[in-house]
C-alpha positions as CSV (number, residue, x, y, z in Angstrom):
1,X,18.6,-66.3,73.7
2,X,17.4,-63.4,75.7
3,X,14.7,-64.4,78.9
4,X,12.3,-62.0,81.1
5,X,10.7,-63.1,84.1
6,X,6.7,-63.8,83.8
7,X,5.0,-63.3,87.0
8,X,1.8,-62.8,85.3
9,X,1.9,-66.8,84.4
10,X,-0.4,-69.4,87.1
11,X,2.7,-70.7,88.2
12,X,5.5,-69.5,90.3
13,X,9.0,-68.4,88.7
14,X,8.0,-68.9,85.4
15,X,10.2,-67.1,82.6
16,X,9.8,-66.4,78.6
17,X,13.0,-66.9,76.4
18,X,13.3,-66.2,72.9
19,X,15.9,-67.8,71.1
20,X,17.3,-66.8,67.6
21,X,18.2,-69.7,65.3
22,X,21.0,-68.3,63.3
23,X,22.4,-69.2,59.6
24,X,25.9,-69.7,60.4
25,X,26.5,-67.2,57.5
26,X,25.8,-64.2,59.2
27,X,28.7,-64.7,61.4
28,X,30.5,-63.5,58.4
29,X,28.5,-60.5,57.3
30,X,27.3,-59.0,60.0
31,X,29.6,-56.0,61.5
32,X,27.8,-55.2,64.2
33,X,26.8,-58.2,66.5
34,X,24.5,-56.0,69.2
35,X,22.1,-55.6,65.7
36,X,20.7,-59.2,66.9
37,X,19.5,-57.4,70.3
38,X,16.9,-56.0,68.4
39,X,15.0,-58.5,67.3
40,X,14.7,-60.1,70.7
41,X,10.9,-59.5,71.7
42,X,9.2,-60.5,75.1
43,X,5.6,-62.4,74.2
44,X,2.5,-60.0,75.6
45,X,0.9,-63.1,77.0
46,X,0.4,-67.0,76.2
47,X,-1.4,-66.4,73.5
48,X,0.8,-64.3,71.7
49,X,2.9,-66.7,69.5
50,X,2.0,-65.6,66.0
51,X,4.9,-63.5,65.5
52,X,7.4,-66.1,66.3
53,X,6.4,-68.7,63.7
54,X,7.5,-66.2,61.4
55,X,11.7,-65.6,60.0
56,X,13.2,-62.3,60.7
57,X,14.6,-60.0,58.5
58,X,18.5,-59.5,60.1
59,X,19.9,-56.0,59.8
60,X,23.6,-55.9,58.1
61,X,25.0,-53.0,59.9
62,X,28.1,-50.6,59.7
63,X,30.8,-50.7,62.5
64,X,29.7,-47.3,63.6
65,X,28.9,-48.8,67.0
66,X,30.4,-46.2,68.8
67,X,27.6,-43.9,70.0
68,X,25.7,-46.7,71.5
69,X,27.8,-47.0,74.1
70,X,28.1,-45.4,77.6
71,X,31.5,-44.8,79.4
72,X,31.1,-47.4,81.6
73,X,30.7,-50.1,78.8
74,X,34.1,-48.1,77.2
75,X,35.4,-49.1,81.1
76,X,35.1,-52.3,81.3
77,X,35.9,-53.6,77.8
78,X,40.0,-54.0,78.9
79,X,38.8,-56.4,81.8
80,X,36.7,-58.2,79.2
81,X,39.3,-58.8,76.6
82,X,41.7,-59.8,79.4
83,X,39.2,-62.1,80.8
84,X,38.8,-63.7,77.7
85,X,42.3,-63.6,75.9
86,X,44.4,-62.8,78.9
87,X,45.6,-63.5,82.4
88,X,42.4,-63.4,84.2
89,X,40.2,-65.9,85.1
90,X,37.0,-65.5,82.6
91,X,35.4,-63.3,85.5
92,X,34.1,-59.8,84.8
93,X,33.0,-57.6,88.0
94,X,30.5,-55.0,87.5
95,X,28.1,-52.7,89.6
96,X,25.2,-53.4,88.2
97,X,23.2,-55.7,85.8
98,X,23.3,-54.9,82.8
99,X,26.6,-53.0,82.8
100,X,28.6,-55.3,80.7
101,X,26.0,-56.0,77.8
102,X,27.3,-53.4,75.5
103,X,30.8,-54.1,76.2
104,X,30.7,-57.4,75.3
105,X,28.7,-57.7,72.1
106,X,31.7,-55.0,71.3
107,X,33.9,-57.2,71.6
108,X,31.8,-60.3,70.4
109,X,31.8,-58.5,67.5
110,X,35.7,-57.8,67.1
111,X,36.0,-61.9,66.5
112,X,36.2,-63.3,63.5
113,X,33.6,-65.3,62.2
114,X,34.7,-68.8,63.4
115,X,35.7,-67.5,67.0
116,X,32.2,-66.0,67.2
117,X,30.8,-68.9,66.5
118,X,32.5,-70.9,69.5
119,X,32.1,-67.4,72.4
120,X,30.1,-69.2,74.9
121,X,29.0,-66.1,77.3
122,X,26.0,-65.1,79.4
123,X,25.4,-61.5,80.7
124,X,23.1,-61.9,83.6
125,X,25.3,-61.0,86.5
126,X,25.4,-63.3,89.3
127,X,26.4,-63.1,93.1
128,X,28.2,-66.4,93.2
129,X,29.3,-68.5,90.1
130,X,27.5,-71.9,90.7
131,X,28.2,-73.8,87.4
132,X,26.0,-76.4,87.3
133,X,26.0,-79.3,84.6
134,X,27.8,-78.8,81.6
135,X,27.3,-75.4,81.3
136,X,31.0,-73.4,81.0
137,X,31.0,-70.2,79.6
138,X,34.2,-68.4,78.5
139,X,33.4,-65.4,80.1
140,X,31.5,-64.2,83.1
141,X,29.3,-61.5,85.2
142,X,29.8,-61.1,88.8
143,X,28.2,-58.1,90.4
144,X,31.1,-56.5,92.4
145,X,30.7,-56.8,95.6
146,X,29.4,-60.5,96.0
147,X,32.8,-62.6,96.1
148,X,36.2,-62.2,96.0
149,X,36.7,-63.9,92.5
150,X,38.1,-60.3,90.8
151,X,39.4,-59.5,87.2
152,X,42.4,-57.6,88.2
153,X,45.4,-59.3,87.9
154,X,49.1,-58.0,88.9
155,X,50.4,-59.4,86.0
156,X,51.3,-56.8,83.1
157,X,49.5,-57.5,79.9
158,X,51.7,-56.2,77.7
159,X,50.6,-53.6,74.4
160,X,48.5,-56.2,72.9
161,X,45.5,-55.3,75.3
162,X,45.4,-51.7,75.5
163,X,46.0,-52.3,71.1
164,X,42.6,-54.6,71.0
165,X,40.8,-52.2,73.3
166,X,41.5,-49.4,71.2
167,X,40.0,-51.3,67.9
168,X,36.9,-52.5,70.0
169,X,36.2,-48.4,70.2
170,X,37.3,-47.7,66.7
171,X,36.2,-50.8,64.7
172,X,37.5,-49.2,61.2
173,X,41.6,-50.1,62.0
174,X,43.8,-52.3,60.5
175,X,43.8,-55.0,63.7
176,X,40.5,-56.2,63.0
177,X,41.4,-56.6,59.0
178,X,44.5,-58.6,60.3
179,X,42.5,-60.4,62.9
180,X,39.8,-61.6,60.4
181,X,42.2,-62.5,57.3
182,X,44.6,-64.9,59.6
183,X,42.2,-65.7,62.3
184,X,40.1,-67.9,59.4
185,X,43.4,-69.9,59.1
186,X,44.4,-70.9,63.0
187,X,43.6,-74.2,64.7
188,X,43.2,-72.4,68.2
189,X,40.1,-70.1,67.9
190,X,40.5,-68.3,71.4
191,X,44.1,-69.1,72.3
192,X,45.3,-67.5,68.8
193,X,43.9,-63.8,69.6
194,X,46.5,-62.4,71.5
195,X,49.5,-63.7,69.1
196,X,47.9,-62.5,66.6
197,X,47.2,-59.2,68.1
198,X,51.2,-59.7,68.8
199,X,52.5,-60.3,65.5
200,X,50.5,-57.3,64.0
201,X,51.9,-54.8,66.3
202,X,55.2,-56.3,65.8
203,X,54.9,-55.6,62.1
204,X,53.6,-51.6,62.5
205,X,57.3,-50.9,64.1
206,X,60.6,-50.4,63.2
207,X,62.1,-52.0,66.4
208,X,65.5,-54.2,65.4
209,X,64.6,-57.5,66.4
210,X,60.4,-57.5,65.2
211,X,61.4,-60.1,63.0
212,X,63.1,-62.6,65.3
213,X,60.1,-61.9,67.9
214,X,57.2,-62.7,65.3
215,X,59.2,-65.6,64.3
216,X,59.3,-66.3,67.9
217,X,55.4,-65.9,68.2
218,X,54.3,-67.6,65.7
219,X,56.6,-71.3,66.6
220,X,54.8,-71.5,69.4
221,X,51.7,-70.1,69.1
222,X,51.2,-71.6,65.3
223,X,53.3,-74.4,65.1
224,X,51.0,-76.2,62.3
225,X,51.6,-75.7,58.9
């Protein structure tokens, strides 16, 4: 769902939203998630409705994603994968609306399909995070300087994050190919990211003990047959 504001309705704080009713299919196909961006459309007025009675025609993209997005989008996507898969706490900080859009359908779109289907996120960035009701999102927005709830953790990630941050600006590598193949097998959709991530570096070196570690990884992270 994408919403604008629509001051030039009778009544006060009004708002249009246009919401996308998606086959669960195209969580498969589609390479390039931020594709679905286009189709959002604010209405011209209250009479203009036609066009939304009518299906869409989704685009099935390329991964070539790369030119779309500015250097501050590159900048914040290692916050966002750590917020979601990490040590933070689901929080993003940014300096302006807006500034983690392209970051995050990024890395929306690094997910495999299931995983995708479960990200609960919005982008508007607020000043204070006032959850009301049932709504809990797995990641996000903060503008900067409104609270002390930060992103930055002391805690080392480890090589898995700067590895998943790298294929969210290349989207071509072998990490998402290993993500997609054994991501459609775990039980944990979220939780099971960063072994994964884990296992396949493990497996691209040469170090002694790789196979004791993935061993390692995968008892406690996959423990189910």
């Amino acid at each position: 769902m994408r919403t604008w504001p629509a001051p030039e309705m009778s009544r006060p704080g009004c708002v249009w939203t246009h919401a996308l009713l998606l086959e669960p299919s195209l969580f498969e196909e589609m390479c390039d998630l931020s594709m679905l961006r286009l189709l959002m459309a604010r209405p011209q007025g209250d009479g203009d409705r036609e066009r939304y009675r009518r299906g869409l025609v989704v685009p099935i993209s390329t991964c070539d994603v790369s030119s779309r997005r500015t250097s501050t989008a590159i900048d914040l996507v290692p916050a966002l994968l750590s917020a979601l898969y990490g040590v933070a706490n689901g929080i993003v900080s940014v300096d302006e609306p807006g500034d983690l859009d392209d970051s995050l359908f990024a890395v929306w779109s690094q997910q495999w399909p299931r995983l995708r289907r479960n990200l609960r996120f919005q982008t508007a960035a607020a000043r204070d995070l006032q959850l009301s009701g049932g709504a809990r999102f797995d990641v996000s927005v903060m503008l900067r300087n409104s609270s002390s709830h930060s992103t930055i953790s002391s805690t080392p990630e480890g090589s898995w994050l700067p590895a998943a941050a790298s294929d969210v600006e290349r989207p071509d590598g072998n990490l998402r190919r290993f993500l997609w193949r054994y991501g459609a097998d775990v039980r944990r959709q979220r939780g099971s990211f960063r072994p994964l991530v884990e296992v396949k570096l493990l497996h691209d070196v040469s170090e002694p003990d790789a196979g004791s570690r993935v061993l390692g990884i995968v008892t406690e992270s996959f423990p189910n047959l």
